[in-house]
C-alpha positions in Angstrom: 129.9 98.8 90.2 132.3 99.0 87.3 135.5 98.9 89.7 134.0 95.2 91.3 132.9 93.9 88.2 134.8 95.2 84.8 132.3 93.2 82.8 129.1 94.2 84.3 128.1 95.6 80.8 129.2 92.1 79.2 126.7 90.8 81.7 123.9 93.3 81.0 124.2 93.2 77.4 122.4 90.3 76.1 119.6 91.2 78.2 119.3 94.7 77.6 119.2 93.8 73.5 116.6 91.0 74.0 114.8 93.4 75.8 114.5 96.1 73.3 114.2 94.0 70.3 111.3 92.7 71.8 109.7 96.0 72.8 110.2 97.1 69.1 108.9 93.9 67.7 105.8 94.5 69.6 105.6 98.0 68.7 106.1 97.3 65.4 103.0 94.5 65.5 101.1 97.0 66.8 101.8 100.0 64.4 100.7 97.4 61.5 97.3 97.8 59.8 97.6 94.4 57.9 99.9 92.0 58.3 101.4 89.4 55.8 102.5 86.2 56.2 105.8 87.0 55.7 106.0 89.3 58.3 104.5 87.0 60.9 107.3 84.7 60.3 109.6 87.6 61.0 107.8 88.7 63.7 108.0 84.8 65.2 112.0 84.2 64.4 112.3 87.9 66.6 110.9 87.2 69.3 112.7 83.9 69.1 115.8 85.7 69.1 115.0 88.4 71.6 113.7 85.3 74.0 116.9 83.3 73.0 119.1 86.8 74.1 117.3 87.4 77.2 118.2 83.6 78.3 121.6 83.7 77.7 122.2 86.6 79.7 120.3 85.4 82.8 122.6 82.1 82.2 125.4 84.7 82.0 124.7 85.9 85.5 124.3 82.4 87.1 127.2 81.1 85.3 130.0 84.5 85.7 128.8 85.6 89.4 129.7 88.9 90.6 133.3 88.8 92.0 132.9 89.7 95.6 133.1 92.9 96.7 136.5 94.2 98.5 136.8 97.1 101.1 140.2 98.5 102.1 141.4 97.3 105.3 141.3 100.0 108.3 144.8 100.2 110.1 148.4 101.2 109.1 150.9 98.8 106.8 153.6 97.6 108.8 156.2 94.5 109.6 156.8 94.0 112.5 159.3 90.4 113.5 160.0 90.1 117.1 163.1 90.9 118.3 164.9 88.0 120.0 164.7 86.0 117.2 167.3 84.5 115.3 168.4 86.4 112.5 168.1 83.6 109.7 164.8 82.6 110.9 163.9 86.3 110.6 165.2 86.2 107.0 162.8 83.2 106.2 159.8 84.8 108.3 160.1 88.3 105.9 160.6 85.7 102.7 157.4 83.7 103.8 154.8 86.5 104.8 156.2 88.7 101.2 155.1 85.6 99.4 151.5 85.2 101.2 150.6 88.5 100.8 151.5 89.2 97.0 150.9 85.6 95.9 147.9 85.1 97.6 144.1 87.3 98.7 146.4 87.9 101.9 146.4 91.5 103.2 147.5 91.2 106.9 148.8 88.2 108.3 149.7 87.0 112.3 152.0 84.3 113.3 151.4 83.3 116.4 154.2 80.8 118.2 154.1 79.0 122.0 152.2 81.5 123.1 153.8 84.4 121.7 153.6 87.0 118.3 156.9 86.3 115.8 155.6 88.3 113.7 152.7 91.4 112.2 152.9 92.4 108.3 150.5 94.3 106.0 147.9 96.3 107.2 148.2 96.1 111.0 145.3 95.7 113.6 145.1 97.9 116.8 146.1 94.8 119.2 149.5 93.4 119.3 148.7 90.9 121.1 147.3 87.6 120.2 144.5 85.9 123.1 143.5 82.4 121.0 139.8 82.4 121.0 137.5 79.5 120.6 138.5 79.0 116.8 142.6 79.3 117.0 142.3 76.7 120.3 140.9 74.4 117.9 143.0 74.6 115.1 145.6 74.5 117.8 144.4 71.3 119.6 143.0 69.5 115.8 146.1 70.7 113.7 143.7 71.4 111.2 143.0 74.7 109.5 140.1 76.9 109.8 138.3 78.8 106.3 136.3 81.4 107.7 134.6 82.4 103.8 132.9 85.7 105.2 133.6 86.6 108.6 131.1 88.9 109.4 128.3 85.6 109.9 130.5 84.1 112.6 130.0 85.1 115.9 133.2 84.0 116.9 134.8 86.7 114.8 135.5 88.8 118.2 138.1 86.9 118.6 140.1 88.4 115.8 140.3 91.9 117.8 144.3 91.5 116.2 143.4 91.9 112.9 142.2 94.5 110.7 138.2 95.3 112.5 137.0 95.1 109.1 138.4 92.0 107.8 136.2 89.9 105.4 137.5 86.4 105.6 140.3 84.5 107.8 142.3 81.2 107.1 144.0 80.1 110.2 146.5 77.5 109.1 148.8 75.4 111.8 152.1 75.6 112.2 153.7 72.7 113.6 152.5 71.1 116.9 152.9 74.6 118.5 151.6 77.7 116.6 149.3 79.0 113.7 149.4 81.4 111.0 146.2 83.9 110.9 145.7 85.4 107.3 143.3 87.8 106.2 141.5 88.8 103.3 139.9 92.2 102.3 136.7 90.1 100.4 135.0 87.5 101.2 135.4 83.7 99.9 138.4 85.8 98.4 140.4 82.5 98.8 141.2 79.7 96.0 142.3 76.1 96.4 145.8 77.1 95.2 145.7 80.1 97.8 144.9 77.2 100.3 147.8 75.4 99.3 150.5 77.6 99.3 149.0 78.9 102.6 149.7 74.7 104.0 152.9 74.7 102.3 154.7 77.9 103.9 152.8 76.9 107.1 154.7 73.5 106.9 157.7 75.0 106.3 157.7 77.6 108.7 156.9 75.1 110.9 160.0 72.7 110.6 162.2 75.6 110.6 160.9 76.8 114.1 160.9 73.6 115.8 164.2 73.0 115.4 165.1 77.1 116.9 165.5 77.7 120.4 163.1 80.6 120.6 163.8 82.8 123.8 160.9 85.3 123.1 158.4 87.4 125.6 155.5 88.9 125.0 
């Protein structure tokens, strides 16, 4: 618990104090022969407080949600570029996936081209080999991406037999007319708007730079 959420005591606190300070108030009530008015007043500002503690810390857990929880991806790290390509677009592929996957949630990524793999990096899947499923034809065909926030609730997630088998959530994110870049996460809705946008960004610019290549590559 404490290595997904540091401040799960912060959390717990306020309620675990309004909870006891009530239980002793009450004891306290209870222990009393005779009570004064004086003491009823304390006894009324306590529970105030105790009730006032209590609510905060439920607000605490709607407000501060549980980051969610990460697993380590099954497979080896590796980088893999094919082979036939051009050496300074190779250059700008390792410069482009190094920036996803320490700027981003991004722990494997997949660029898949005209019907072929340019290139694997991070924690590998089994599969080389990319067959486009339902979800990647239609970001192919829409050239719009795809958020997938927690991949285990699609059924469609078969289709990412290339990834890591137990990834938690998958952007795929067109590139150009003719490909798409598959990222994924190790935790679900693990992704933030400014994750999204430099996801678009390298996409687009990946993309410009391979339409203009003459790509002579095989699967």
């Amino acid at each position: 618990m404490t290595s997904s959420d540091p401040n799960w005591f912060l959390r717990l606190l306020p309620l675990v104090v309004g909870g006891i300070g009530g239980t002793l108030l009450l004891i306290n009530r209870l222990s009393t022969a005779s009570l004064t008015s004086s003491q009823a007043r304390s006894d009324a500002l306590g529970i105030f407080l105790s009730a006032m503690l209590i609510l905060v810390g439920l607000l605490w857990q709607r407000v501060q949600p549980r980051p969610p929880e990460a697993v380590e991806l099954i497979g080896e790290e590796g980088f893999e570029l094919a082979e036939q390509l051009p050496e300074e677009v190779k250059t700008e592929l390792a410069w482009a996936s190094h920036l996803l996957l320490t700027n981003t949630a991004t722990r494997s990524l997949v660029l898949y081209y005209r019907g072929n793999v340019l290139l694997r990096r991070g924690i590998l899947g089994k599969n080389p080999n990319v067959e486009p499923g339902t979800i990647l034809n239609q970001v192919l065909q829409k050239q719009k991406p795809v958020y997938l926030v927690n991949l285990k609730l699609y059924p469609g997630r078969v289709e990412f037999d290339y990834l890591p088998k137990n990834t938690q959530a998958v952007i795929c994110q067109p590139v150009g007319k003719e490909g798409a870049l598959i990222l994924a996460a190790n935790a679900p809705r693990s992704y933030t708007k400014q994750d999204e946008n430099w996801v678009e960004g390298i996409a687009d610019k990946l993309g410009y730079t391979l339409s203009k290549t003459e790509l002579s590559v095989e699967n």
